[in-house]
C-alpha positions in Angstrom: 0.0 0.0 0.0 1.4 3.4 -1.0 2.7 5.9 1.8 1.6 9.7 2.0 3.4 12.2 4.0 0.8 14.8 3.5 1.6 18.5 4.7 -0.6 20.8 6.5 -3.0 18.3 8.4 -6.2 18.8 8.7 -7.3 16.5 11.5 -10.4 14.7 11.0 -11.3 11.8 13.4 -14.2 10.0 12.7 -16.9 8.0 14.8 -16.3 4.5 15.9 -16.7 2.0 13.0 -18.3 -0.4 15.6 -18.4 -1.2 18.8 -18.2 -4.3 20.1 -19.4 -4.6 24.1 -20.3 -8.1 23.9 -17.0 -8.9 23.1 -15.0 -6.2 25.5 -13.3 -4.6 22.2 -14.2 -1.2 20.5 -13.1 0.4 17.4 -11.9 3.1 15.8 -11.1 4.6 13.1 -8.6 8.2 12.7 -8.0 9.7 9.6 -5.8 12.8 8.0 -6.4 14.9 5.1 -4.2 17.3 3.6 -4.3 20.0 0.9 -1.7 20.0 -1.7 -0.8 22.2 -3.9 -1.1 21.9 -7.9 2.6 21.7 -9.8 1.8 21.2 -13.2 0.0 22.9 -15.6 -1.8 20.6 -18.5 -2.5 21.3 -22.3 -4.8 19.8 -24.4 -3.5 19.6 -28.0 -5.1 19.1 -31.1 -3.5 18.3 -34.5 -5.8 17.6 -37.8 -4.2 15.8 -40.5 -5.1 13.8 -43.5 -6.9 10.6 -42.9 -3.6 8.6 -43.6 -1.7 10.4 -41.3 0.2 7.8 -38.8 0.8 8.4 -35.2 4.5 8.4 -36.0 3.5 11.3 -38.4 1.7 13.3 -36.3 4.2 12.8 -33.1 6.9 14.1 -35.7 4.7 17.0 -36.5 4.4 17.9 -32.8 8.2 17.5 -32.0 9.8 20.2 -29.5 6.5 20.2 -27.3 7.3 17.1 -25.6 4.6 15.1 -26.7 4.9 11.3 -27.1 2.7 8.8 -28.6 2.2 7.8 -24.6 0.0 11.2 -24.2 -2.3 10.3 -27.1 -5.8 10.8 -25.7 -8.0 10.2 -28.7 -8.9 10.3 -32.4 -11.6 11.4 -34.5 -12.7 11.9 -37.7 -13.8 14.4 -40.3 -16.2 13.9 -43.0 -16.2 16.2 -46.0 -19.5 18.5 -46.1 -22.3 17.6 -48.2 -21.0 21.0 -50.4 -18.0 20.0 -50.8 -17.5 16.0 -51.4 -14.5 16.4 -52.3 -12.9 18.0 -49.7 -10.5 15.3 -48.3 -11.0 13.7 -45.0 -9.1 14.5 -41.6 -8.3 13.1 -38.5 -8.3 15.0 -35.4 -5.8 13.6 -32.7 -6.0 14.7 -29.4 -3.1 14.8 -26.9 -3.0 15.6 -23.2 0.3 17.3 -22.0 1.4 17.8 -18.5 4.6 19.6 -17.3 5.8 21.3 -14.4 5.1 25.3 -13.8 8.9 25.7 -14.7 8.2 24.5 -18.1 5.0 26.3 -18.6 6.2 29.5 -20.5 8.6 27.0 -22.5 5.7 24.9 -23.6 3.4 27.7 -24.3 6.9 29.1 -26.4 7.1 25.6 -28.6 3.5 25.3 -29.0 2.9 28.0 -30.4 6.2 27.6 -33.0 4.7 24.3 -34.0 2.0 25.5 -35.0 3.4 28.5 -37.1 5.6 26.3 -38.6 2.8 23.8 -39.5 0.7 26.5 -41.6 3.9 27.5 -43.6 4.4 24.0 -44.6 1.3 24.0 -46.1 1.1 20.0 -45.7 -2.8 20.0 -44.6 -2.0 19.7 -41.1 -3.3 22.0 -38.2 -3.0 22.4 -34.7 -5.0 24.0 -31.7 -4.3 23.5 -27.8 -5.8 25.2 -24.7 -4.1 25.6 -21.3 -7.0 23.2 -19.7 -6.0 23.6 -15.9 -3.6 22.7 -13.2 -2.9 19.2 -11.4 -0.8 17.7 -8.8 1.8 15.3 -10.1 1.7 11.7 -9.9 5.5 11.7 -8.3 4.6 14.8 -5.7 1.6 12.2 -4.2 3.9 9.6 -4.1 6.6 11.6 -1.8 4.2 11.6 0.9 3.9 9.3 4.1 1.3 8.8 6.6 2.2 9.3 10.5 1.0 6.1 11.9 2.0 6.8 14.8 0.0 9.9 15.0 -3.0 8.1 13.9 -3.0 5.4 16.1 -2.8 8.5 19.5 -5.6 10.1 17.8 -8.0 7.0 17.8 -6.7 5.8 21.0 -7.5 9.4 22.5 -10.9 9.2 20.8 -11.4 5.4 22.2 -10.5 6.5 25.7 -13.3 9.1 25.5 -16.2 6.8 24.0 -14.9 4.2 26.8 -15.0 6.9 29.6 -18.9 7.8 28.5 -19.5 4.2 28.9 -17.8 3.5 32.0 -14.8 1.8 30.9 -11.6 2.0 29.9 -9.4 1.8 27.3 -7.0 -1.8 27.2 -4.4 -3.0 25.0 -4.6 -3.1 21.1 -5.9 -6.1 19.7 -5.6 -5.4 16.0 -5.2 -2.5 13.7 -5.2 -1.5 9.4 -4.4 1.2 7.7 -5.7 2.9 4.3 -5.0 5.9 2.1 -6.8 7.5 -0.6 -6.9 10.4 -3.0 -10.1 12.3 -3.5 -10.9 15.4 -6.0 -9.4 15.9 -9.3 -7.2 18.3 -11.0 -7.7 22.2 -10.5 -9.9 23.1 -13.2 -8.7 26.4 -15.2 -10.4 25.5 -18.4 -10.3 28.4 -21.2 -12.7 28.4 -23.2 -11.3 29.5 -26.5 -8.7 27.5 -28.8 -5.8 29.9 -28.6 -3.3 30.4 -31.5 -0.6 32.4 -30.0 0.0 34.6 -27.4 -1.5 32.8 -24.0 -0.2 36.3 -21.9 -3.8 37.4 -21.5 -5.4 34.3 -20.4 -2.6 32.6 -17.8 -4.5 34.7 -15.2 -8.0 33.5 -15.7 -7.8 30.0 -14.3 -11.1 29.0 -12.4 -9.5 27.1 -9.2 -11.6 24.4 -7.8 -11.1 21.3 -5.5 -7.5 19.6 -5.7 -7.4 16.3 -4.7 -7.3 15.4 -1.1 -4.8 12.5 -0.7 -5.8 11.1 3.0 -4.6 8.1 5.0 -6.5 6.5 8.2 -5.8 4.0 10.6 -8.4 1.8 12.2 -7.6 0.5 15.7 -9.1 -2.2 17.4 -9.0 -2.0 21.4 -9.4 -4.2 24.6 -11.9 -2.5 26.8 -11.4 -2.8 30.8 
């Protein structure tokens, strides 16, 4: 099971899970949640090129910007109009970039020469992409670590209070688990419009919303006295 060291706690200790008087054991159950902060910024690109186009193609066409075939999100077609048949058909490939807020302006820079560099070729191919939003990073979850040893005080102290309500007290530990999670998704900062340039104006409009909440809990069993 993975490990979170989350930063900035917010305590939240909840209810037993059961008791069991019959049986002289009660349990309970801590948890922690904490609120990280986003780290990378992700792009949604779109390049439309003739329907027989290759992946290899269009990952050539996209070269600078870090894209791989690895980020490919989806494809779809386009059909010629009913007035014009003959209009050829394209394919729309979708990619999903993420990189770190050092890379952002860099990104933004290569982008944006692709895609200058695409209409001079002339070669039928086209590209949009929109700074969709912020996220935390798959490796900055993975740096954190729960404190056990925290958890288990916390649903000891909140054993020893249930027990005192009911007259008893609070014995040895007969058995214990632990868990973590992640709730929420990315920080949404979606813009609207497909930009084709200059992102200067727009970088301060994101729309935050709920990260994701990684949490961890610990669920102690106790011998009542």
């Amino acid at each position: 099971m993975r490990k979170l060291k989350l930063c900035g706690w917010i305590l939240a200790l909840a209810a037993p899970l059961f008791g069991q008087l019959d049986d002289n054991t009660l349990t309970v159950t801590a948890s922690r949640t904490s609120l990280l902060q986003p780290d990378q910024a992700l792009f949604l690109v779109n390049l439309t090129a003739d329907v027989s186009a290759s992946l290899d193609d269009v990952v050539a066409a996209l070269q600078g910007s870090g894209i791989t075939a690895a980020d490919l999100g989806g494809v779809g077609s386009l059909l010629s109009a009913p007035a014009a048949p003959n209009s050829p058909t394209l394919t729309t490939w979708t990619f999903s970039l993420a990189v770190s807020f050092s890379q952002m302006n860099g990104t933004l820079s290569a982008l944006a020469a692709i895609q200058q560099n695409l209409a001079k070729a002339g070669n039928g191919m086209d590209m949009t992409y929109y700074l969709q939003g912020t996220q935390i990073s798959a490796a900055l979850q993975a740096a954190q670590t729960c404190p056990l040893t925290a958890l288990v005080g916390s649903a000891q102290s909140e054993a020893q209070q249930i027990a005192a309500a009911a007259g008893r007290k609070v014995g040895p530990i007969v058995g214990m688990s632990d868990g973590t999670s992640v709730s929420g998704g990315f920080i949404s900062g979606v813009i609207a419009v497909a930009r084709t340039g200059d992102f200067s104006q727009s970088l301060s409009t994101f729309l935050l919303g709920s990260a994701p909440s990684p949490s961890c809990s610990m669920t102690v069993e106790f011998k009542l006295l």
